[in-house]
C-alpha positions in Angstrom: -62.8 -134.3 48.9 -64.0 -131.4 47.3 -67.0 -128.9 48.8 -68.6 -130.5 46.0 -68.0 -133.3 47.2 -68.8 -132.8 50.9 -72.1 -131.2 49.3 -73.1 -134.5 47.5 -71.9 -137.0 50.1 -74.0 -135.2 52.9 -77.4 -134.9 50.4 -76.8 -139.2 50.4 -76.6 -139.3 53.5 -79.5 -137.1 54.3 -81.2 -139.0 52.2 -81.2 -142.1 53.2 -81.8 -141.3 56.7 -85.2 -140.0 56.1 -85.6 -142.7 53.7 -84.8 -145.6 56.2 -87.1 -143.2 58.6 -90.0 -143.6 55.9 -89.6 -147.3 55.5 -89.7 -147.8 58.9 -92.9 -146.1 59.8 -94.3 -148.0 57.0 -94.0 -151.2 57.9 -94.9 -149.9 62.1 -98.2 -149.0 59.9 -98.9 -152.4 58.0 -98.0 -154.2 61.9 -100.8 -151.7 62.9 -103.2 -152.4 60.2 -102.9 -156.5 61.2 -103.2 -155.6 64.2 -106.6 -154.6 63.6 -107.7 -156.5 61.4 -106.8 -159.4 64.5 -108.9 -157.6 66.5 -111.8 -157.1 64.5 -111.8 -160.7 63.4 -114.2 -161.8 65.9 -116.2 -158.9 65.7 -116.8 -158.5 61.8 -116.6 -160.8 58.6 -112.8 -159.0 57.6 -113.0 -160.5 54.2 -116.0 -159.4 53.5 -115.2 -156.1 54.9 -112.0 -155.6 52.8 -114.2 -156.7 49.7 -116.4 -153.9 50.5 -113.6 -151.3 50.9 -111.9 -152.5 47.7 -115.3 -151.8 45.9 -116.3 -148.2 47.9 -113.1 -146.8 47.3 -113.9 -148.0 43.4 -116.9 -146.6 43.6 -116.1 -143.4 44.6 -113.3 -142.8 42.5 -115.0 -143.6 39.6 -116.0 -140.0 37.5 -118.8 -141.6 35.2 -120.8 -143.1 38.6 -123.6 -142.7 35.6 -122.2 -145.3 33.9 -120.4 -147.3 36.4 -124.3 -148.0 38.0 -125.7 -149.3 34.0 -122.5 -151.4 34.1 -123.0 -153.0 37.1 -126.7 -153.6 36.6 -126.0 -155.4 33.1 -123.3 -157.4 35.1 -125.8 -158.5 37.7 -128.2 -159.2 35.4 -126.6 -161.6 33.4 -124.9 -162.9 36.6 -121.5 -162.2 35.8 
């Protein structure tokens, strides 16, 4: 094996250590996050609490809130 070589099969391998290191606290952080959501269960309505993330974080990311507000009053309106 050339340095080259050496160079290429180390960068691979360094790789996919902090890859596998990545995934792994990933899916510690989804086990956290239902973890959560278990224990809020009884405390709050968590469907109706993940409805109302979905739509602030829509909300706020939305440049034209402007707009976005005459939308959503036509949408109401007509019961959509």
């Amino acid at each position: 094996m050339t340095t080259t070589d050496k160079d290429f099969e180390k960068n691979v391998k360094e790789f996919v250590n902090r890859l596998t290191e990545i995934e792994n606290e990933i899916t510690i952080l989804r086990q956290d996050r239902s973890e959560l959501f278990a224990e809020m269960k009884n405390k709050l309505d968590t469907r109706s609490f993940r409805a109302a993330l979905k739509i602030h974080n829509l909300q706020t990311s939305t440049p034209d809130q402007y707009s976005l507000q005459k939308i959503l009053s036509v949408l109401e309106t007509n019961g959509q």
